[in-house]
mmCIF file as gemmi writes it, N, C-alpha and C atoms, coordinates in Angstrom:
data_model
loop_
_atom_site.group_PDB
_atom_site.id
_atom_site.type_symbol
_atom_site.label_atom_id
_atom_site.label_alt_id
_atom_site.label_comp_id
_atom_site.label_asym_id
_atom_site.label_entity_id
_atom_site.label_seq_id
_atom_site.pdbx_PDB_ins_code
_atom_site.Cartn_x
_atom_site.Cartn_y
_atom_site.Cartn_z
_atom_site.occupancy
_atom_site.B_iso_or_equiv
_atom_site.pdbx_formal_charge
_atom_site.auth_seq_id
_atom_site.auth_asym_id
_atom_site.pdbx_PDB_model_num
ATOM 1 N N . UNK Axp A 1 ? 68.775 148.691 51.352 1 0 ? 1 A 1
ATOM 2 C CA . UNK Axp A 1 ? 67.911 149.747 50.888 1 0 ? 1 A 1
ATOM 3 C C . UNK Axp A 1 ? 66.464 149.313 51.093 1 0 ? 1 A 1
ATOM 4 N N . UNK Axp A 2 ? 65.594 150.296 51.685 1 0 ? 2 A 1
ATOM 5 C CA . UNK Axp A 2 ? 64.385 150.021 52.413 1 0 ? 2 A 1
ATOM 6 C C . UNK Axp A 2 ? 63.398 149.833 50.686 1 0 ? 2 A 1
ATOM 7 N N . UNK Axp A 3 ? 62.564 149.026 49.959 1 0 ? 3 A 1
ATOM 8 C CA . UNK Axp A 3 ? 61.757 148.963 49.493 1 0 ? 3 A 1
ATOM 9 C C . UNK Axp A 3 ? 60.618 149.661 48.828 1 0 ? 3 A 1
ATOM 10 N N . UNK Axp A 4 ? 60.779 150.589 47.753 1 0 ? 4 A 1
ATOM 11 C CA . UNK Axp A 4 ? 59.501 151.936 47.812 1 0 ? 4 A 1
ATOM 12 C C . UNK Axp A 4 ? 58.313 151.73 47.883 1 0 ? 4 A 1
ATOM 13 N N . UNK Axp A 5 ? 57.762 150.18 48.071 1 0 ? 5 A 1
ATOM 14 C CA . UNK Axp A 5 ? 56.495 149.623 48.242 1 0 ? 5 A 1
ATOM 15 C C . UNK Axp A 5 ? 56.311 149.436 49.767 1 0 ? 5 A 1
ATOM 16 N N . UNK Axp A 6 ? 56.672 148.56 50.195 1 0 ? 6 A 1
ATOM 17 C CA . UNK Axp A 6 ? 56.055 148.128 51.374 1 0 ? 6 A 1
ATOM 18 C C . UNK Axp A 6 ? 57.418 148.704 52.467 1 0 ? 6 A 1
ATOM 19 N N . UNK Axp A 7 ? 58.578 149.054 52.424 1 0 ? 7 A 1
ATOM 20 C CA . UNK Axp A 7 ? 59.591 149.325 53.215 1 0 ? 7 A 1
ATOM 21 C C . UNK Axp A 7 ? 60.453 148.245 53.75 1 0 ? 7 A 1
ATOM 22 N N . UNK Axp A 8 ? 59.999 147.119 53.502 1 0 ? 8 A 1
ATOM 23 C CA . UNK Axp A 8 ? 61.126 146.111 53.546 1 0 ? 8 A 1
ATOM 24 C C . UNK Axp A 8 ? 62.566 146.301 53.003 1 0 ? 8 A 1
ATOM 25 N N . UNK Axp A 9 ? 63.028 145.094 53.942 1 0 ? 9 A 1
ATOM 26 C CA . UNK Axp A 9 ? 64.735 145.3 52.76 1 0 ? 9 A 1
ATOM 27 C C . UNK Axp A 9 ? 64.86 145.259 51.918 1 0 ? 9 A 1
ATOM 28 N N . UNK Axp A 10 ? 65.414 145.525 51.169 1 0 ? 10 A 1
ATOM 29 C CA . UNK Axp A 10 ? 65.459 144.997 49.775 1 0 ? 10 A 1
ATOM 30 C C . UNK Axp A 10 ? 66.567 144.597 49.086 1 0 ? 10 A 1
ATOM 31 N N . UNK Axp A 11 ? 67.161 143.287 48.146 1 0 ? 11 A 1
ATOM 32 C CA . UNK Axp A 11 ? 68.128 142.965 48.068 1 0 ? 11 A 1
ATOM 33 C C . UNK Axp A 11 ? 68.206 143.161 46.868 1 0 ? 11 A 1
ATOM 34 N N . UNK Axp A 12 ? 69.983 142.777 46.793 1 0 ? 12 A 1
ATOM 35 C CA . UNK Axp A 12 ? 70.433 142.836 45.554 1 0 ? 12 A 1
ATOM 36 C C . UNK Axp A 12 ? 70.67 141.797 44.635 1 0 ? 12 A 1
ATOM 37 N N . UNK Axp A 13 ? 69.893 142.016 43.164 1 0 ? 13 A 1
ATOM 38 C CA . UNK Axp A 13 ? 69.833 140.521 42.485 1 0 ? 13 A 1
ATOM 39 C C . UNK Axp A 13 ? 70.981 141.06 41.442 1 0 ? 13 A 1
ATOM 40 N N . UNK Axp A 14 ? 71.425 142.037 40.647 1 0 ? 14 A 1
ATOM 41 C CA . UNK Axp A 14 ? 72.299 142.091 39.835 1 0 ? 14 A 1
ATOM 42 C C . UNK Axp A 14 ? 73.235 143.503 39.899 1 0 ? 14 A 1
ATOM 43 N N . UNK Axp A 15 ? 73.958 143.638 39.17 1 0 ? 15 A 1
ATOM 44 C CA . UNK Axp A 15 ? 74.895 144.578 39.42 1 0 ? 15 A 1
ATOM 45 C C . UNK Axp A 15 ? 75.796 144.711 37.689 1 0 ? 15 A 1
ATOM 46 N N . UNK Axp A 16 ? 75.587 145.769 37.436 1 0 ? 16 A 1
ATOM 47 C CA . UNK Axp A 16 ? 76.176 146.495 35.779 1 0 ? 16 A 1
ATOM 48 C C . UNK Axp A 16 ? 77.135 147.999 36.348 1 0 ? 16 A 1
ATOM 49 N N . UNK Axp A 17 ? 78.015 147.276 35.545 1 0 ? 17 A 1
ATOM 50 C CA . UNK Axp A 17 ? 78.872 148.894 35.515 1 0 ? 17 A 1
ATOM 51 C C . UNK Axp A 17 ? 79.033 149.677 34.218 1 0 ? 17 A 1
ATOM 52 N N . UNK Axp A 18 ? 79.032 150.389 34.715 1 0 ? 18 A 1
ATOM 53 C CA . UNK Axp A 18 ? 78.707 151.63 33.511 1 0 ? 18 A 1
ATOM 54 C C . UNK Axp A 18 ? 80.059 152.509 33.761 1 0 ? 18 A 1
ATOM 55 N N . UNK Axp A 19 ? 80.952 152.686 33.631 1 0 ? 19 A 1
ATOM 56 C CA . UNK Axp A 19 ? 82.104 153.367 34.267 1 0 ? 19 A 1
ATOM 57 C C . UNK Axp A 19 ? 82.633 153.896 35.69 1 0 ? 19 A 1
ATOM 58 N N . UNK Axp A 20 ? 81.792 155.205 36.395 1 0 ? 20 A 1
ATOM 59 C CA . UNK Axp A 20 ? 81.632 156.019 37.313 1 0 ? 20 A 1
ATOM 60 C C . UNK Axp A 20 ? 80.188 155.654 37.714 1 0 ? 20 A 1
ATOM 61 N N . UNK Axp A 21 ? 79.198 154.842 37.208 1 0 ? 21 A 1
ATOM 62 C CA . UNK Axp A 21 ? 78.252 154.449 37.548 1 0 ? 21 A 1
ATOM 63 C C . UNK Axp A 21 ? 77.606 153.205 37.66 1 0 ? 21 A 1
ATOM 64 N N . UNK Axp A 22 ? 77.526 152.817 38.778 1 0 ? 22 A 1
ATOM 65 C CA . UNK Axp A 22 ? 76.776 151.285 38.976 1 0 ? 22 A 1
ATOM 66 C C . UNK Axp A 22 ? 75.556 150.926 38.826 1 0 ? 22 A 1
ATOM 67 N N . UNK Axp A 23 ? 74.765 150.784 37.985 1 0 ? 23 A 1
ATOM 68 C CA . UNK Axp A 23 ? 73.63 150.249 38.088 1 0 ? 23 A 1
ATOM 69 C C . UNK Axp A 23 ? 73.047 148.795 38.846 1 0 ? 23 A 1
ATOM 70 N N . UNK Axp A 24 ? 71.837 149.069 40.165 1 0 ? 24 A 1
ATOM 71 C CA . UNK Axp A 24 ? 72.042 147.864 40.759 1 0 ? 24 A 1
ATOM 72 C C . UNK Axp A 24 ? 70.406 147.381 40.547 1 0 ? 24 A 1
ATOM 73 N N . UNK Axp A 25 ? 70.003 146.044 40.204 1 0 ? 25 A 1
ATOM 74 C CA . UNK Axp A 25 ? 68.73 145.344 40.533 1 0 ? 25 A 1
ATOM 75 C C . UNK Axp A 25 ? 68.237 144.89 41.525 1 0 ? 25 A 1
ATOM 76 N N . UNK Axp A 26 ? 67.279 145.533 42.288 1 0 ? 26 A 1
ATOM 77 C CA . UNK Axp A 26 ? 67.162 145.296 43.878 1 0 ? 26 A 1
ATOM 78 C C . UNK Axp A 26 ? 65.717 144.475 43.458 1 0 ? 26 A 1
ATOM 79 N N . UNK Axp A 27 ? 65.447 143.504 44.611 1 0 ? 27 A 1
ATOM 80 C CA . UNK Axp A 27 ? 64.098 142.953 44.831 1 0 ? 27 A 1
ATOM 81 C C . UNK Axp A 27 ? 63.809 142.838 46.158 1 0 ? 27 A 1
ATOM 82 N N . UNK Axp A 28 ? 62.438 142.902 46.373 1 0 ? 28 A 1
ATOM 83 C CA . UNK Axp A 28 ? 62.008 143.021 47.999 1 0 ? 28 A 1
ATOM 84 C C . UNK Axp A 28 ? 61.506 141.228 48.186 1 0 ? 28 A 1
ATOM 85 N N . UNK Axp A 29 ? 61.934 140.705 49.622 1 0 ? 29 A 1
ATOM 86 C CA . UNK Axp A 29 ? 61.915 139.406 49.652 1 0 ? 29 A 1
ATOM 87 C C . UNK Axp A 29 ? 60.095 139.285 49.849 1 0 ? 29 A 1
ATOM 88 N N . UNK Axp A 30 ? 59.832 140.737 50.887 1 0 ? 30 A 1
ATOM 89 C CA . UNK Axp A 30 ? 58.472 140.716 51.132 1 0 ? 30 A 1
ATOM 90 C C . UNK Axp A 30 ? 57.792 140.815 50.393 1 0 ? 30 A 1
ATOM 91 N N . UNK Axp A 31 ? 57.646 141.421 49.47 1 0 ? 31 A 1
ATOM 92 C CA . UNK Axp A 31 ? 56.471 141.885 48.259 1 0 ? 31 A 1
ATOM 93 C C . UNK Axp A 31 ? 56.537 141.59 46.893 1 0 ? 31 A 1
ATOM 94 N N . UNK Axp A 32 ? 58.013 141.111 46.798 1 0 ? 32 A 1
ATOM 95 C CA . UNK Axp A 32 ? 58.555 140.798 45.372 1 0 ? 32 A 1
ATOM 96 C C . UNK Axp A 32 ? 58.856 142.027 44.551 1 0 ? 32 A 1
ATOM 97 N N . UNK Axp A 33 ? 58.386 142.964 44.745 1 0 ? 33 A 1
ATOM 98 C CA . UNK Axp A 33 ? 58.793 144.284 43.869 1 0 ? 33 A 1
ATOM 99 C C . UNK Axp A 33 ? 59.813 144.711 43.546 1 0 ? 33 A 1
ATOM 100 N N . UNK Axp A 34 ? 60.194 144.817 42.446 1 0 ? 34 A 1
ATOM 101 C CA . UNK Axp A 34 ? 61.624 145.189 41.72 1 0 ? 34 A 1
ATOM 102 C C . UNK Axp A 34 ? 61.944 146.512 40.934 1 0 ? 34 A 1
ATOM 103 N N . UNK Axp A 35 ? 62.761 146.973 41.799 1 0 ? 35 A 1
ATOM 104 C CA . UNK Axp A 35 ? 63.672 148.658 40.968 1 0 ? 35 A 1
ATOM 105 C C . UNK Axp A 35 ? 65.251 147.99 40.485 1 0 ? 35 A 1
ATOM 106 N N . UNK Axp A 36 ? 65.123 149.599 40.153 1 0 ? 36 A 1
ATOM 107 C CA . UNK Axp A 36 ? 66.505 149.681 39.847 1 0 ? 36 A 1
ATOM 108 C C . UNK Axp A 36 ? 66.959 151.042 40.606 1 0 ? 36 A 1
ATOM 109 N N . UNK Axp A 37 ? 68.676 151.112 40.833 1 0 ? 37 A 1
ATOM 110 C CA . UNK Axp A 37 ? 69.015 151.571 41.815 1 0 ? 37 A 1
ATOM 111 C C . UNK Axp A 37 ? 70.723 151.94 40.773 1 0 ? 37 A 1
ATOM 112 N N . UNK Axp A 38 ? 70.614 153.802 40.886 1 0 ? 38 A 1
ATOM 113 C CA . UNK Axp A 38 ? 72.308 154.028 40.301 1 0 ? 38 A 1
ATOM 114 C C . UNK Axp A 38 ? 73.005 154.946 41.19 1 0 ? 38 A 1
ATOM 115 N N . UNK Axp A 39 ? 73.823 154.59 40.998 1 0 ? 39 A 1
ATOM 116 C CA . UNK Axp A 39 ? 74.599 154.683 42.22 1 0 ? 39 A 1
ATOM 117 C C . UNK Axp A 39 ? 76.052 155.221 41.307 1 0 ? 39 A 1
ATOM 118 N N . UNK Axp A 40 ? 76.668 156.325 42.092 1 0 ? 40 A 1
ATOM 119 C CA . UNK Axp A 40 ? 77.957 157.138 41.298 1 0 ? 40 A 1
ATOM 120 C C . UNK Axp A 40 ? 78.631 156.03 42.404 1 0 ? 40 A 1
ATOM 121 N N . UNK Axp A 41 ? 79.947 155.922 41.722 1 0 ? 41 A 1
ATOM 122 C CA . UNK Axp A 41 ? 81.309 155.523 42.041 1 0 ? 41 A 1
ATOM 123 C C . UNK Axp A 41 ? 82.268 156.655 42.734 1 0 ? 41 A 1
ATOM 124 N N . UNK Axp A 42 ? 82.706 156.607 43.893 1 0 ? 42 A 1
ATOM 125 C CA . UNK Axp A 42 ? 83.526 157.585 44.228 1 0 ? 42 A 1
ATOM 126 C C . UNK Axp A 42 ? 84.541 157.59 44.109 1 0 ? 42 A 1
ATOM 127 N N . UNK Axp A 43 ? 85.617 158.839 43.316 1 0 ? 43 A 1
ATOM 128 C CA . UNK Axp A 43 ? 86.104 158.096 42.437 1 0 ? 43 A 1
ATOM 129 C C . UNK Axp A 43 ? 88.17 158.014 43.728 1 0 ? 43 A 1
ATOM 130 N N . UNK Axp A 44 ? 87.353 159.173 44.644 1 0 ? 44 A 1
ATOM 131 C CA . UNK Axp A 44 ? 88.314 158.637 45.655 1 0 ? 44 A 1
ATOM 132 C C . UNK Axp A 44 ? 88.188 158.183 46.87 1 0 ? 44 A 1
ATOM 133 N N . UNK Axp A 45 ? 88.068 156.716 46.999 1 0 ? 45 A 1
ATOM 134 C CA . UNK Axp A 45 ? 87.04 155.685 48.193 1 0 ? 45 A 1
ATOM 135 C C . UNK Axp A 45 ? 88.175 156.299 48.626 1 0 ? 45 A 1
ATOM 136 N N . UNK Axp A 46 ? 87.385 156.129 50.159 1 0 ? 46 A 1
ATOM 137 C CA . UNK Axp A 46 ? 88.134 156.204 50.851 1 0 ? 46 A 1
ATOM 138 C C . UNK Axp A 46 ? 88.202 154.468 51.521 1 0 ? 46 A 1
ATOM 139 N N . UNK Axp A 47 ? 89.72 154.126 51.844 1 0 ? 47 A 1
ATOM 140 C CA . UNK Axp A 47 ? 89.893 152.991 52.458 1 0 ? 47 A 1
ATOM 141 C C . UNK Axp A 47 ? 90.274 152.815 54.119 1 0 ? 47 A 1
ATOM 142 N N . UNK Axp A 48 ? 90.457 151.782 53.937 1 0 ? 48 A 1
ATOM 143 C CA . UNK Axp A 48 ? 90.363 151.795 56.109 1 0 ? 48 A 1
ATOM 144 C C . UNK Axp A 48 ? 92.098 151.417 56.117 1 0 ? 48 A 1
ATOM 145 N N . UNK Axp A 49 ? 92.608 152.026 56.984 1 0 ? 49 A 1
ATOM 146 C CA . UNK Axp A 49 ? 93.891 152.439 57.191 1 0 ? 49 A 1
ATOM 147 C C . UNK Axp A 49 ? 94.223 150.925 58.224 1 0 ? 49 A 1
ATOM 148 N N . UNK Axp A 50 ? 95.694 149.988 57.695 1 0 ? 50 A 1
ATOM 149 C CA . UNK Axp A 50 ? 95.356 149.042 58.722 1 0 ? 50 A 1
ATOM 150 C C . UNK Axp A 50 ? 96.113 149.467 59.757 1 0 ? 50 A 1
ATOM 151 N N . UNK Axp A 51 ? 95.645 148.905 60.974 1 0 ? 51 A 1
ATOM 152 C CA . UNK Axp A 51 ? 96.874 149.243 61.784 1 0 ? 51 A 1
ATOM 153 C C . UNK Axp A 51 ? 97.719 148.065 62.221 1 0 ? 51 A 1
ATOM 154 N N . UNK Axp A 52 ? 98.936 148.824 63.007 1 0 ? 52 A 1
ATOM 155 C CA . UNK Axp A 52 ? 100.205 147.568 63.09 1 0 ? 52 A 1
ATOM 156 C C . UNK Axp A 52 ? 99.817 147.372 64.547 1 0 ? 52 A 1
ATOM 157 N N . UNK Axp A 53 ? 99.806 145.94 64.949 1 0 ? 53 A 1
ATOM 158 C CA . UNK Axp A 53 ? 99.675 145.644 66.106 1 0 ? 53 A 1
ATOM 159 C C . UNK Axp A 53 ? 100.566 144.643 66.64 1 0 ? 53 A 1
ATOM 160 N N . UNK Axp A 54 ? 101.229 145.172 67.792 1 0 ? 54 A 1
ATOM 161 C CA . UNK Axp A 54 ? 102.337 144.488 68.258 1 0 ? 54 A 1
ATOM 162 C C . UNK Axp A 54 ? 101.945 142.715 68.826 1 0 ? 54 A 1
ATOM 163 N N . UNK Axp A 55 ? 102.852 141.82 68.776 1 0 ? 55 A 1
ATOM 164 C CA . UNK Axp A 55 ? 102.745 140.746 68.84 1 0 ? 55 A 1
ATOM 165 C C . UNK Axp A 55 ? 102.899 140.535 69.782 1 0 ? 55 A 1
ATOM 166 N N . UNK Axp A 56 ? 101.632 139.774 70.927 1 0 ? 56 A 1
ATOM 167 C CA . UNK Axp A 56 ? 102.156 139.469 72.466 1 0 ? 56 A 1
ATOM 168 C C . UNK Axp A 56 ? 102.989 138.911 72.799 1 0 ? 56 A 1
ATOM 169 N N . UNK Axp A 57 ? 103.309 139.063 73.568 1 0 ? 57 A 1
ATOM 170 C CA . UNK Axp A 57 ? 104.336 138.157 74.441 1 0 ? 57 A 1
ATOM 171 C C . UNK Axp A 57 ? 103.847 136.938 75.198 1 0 ? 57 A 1
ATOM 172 N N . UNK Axp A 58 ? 103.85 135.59 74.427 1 0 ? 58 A 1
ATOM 173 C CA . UNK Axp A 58 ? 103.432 135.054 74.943 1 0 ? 58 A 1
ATOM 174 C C . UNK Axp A 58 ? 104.047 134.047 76.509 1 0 ? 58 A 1
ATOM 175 N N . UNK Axp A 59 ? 105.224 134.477 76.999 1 0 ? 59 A 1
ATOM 176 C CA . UNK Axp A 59 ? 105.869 134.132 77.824 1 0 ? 59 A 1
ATOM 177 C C . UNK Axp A 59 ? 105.843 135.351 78.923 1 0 ? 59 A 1
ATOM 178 N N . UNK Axp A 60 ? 105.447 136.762 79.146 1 0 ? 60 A 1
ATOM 179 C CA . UNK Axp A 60 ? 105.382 137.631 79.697 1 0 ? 60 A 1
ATOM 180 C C . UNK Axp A 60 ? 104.497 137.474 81.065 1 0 ? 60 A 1
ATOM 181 N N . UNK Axp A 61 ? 105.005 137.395 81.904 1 0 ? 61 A 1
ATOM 182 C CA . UNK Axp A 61 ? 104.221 137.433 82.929 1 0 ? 61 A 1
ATOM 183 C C . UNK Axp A 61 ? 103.902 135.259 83.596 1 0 ? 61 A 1
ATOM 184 N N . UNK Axp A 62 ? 103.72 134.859 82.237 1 0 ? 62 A 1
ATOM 185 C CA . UNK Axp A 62 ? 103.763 133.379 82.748 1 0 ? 62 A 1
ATOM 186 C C . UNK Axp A 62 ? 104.607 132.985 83.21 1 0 ? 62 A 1
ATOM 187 N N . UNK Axp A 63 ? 106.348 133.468 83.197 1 0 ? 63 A 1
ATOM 188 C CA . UNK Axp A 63 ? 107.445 132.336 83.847 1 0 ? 63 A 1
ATOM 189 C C . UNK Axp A 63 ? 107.08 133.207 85.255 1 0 ? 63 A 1
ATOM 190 N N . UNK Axp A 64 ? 106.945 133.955 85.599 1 0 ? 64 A 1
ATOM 191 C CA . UNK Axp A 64 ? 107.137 135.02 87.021 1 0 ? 64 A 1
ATOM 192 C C . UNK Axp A 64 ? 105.832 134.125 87.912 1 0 ? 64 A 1
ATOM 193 N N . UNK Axp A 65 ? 104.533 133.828 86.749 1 0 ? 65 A 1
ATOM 194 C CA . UNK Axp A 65 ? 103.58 132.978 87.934 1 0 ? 65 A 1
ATOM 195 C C . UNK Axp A 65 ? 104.235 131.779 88.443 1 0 ? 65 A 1
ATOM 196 N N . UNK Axp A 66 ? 104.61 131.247 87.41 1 0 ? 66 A 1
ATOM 197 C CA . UNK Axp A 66 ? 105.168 129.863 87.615 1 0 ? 66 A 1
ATOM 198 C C . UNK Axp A 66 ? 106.029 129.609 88.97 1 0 ? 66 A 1
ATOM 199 N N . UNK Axp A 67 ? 107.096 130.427 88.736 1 0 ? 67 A 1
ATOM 200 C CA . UNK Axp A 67 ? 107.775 130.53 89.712 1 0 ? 67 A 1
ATOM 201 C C . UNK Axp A 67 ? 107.966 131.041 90.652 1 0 ? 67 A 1
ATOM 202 N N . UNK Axp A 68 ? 106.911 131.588 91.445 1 0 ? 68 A 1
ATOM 203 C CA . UNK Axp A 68 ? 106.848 132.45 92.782 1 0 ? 68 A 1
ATOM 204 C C . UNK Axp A 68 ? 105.243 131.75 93.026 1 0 ? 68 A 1
C-alpha cells in the first residue's frame, strides 16, 4: 500500500482482528509516517484450485536414445 504522505511503500508493522475485520499498522520506510489500515475479511476467499500433475516418465524416450 502506497503511503498517503510521500507515496512510498508502505509496510506492515502489526495486525488485530476484530472478527470480519482486520485492522492493519502500516509504516512508510521512507518518511516514517504511520496509519492505520481496515480491511473487511471476505467471508468467502476464494482459494487457488490445485492441480493434479502427472508424474514423468523418467525412462521415456531415454532407453530408445540409448539404444539406436
Amino acid at each position: 500500500m502506497k503511503c498517503p504522505k510521500c507515496g512510498g511503500r508502505g509496510r506492515v508493522t502489526g495486525t488485530l482482528n476484530f472478527g470480519t475485520t482486520v485492522q492493519r499498522y502500516r509504516r512508510c520506510p521512507i518518511c516514517d509516517h504511520r496509519w492505520k489500515t481496515w480491511e473487511e475479511k471476505d467471508p468467502a476467499a476464494v482459494r487457488a484450485k490445485k492441480s493434479v500433475r502427472k508424474e514423468p516418465d523418467l525412462f521415456s524416450g531415454k532407453q530408445e536414445k540409448a539404444k539406436g
